[in-house]
GUDRENVO-403176 format. One record per residue (C-alpha): z, x, y. Coordinates in steps of 0.001 Angstrom, whole numbers, plus 524288, in hexadecimal, padded with zeros to 5 digits. Layout:
BEGIN
ZXY;...
END
This chain:
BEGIN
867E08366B77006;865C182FA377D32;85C908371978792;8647983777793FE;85BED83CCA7A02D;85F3D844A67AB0C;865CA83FBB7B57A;86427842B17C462;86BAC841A17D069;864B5844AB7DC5C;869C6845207E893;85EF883E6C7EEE9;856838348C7E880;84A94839367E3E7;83D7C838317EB75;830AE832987E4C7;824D282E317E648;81B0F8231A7E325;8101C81AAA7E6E3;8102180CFD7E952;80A5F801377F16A;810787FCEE7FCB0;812157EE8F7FC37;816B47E1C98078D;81C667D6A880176;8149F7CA7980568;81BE27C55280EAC;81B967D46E81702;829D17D4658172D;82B7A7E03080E08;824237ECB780821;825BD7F5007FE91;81D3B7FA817F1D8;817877F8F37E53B;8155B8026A7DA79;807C7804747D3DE;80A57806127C7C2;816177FE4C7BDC8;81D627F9007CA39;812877F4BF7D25E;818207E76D7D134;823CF7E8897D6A7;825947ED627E511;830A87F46D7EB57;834D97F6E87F845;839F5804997FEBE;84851804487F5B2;846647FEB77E7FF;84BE07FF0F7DB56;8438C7FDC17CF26;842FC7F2EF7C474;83BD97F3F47B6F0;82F577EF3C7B8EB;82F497E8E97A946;83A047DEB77ADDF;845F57E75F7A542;8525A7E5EB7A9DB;8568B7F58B7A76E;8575B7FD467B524;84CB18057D7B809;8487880FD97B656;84BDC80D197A765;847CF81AB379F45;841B0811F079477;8398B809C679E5B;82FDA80DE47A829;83742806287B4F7;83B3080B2A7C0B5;834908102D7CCDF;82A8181BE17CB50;828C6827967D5F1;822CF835AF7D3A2;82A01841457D82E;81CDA847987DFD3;818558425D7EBB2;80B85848B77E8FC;8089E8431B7DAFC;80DB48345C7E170;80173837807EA6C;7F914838457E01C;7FA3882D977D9F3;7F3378257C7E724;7E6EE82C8C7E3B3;7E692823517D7D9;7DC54817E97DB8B;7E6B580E1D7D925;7F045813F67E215;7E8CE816E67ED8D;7F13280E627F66D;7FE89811627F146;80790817D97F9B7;81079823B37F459;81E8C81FE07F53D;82988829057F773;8359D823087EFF4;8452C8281C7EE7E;84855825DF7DF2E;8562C81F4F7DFD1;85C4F81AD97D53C;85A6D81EB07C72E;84F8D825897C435;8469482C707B805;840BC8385F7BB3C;8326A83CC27B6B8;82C23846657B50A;8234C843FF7C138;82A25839017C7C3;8359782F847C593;839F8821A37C0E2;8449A81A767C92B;84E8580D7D7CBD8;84C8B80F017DC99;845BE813D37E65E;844F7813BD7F5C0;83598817017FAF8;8374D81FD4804FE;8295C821DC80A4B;81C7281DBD80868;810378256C8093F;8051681F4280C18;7F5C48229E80A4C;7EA7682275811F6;7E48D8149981352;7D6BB8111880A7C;7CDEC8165D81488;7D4588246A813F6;7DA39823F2821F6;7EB018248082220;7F1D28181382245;7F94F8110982CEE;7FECD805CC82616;7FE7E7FCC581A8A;7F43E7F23581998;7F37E7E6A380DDC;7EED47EDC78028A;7E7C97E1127FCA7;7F17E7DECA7F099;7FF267DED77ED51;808FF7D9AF7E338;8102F7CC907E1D8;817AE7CA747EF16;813557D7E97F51E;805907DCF57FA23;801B37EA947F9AE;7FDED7F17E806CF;7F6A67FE91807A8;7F557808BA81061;7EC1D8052C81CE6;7E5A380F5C826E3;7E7128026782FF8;7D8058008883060;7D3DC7FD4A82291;7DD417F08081FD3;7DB577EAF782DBF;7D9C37DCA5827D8;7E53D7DECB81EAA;7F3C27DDC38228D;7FA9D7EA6F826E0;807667F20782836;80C6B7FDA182F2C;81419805F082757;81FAF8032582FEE;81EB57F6AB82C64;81D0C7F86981CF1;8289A8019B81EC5;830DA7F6E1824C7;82DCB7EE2B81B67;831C67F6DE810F2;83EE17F546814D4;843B6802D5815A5;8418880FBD81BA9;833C38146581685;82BEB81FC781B8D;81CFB81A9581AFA;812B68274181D59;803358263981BA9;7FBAF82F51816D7;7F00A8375881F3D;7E393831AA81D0F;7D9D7836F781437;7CD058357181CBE;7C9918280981FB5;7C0B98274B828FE;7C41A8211B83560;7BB1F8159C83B5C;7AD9F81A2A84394;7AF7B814D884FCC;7A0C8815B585250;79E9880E2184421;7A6E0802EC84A4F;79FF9801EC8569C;7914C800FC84E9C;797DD7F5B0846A1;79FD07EE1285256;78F6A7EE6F858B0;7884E7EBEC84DC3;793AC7DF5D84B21;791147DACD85AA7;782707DC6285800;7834E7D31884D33;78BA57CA46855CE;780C57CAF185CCB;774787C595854EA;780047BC3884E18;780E77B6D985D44;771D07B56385DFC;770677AE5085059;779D97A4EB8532C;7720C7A1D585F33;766F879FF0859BF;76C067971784F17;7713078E8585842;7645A78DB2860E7;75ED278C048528A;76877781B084F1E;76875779F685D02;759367797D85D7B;758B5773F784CC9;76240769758536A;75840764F885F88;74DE3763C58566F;7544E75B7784D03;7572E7520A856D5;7478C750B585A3C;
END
């Protein structure tokens, strides 16, 4: 006796939810994500349709196999899961299941999906983002970018989330988080170091002075 599940036909596709990095291929012509967990080495862009990540030629999601994309039904237990140390700099992903699908007892297993928005968090230092900035690793072909309050990553390369959103290829709704609170620079912390850096220009100024009188008079009295 063969066990036949349920089957559903909504009128709208279903909405998920899931965290991921947000990746730019190398050459910064395209972006899109990476999973964290049994797909994190294959990327996807806004509409994509799953393939079994064992290299097995059955359609996913296959019941007997674990393929397919993953998404939980709560926004609020997708949240959660960023607390985790690992997952700090994901961003939660809000996905339309098209296709086929599995459904779960807390989330669901899938052929398609289209990401429809991105949230993203506050930036290391605790203040809210403003754009994506080079994260510092990546995969194969792709490198990972993380969110960026726009003061932390100044040496690193950057993107507006307009511009990650273009990039993506399709319409995507990018929103940052409020901060948690960072603190924001002390202006009279900057001013002590920008004097105490043109006092050392300073005596740097004198030394090398000195060494050259030093130098120039070792020279005349070699020539005695």
């Amino acid at each position: 006796m063969r066990l036949r599940l349920p089957r559903e036909h909504p009128a709208t596709p279903p909405t998920g939810y899931k965290i991921a990095y947000p990746v730019l291929s190398h050459d910064g012509t395209r972006a899109g994500f990476t999973g964290v967990s049994l797909g994190g080495g294959s990327p996807y862009g806004v509409l994509a349709d799953a393939r079994c990540v064992y290299g097995r030629r059955h359609a996913a999601p296959a019941r007997r196999c674990d393929c397919g994309f993953h998404c939980l039904h709560s926004l609020t237990e997708t949240l959660g899961l960023t607390c985790v140390g690992a997952h700090r700099r994901a961003v939660v992903l809000e996905v339309s299941v098209l296709g086929s699908y599995i459904r779960y007892e807390r989330g669901m297993r899938y052929a398609r999906q289209r990401v429809r928005a991105v949230r993203v968090g506050p930036c290391g230092c605790g203040r809210a983002a403003t754009r994506f900035a080079d994260a510092g690793w990546g995969r194969p072909g792709w490198r990972a970018v993380a969110a960026d309050c726009g003061g932390c990553a100044l040496g690193h390369a950057g993107w507006t989330f307009g511009e990650f959103g273009e990039l993506a290829g399709g319409e995507l709704t990018i929103t940052a988080q409020e901060g948690t609170g960072g603190r924001e620079p002390d202006a009279s912390a900057v001013t002590e170091l920008m004097a105490e850096a043109a006092l050392l220009q300073a005596r740097l100024d004198w030394f090398q002075g000195r060494l050259a009188k030093v130098a120039g008079q070792g020279y005349r009295d070699s020539e005695l």
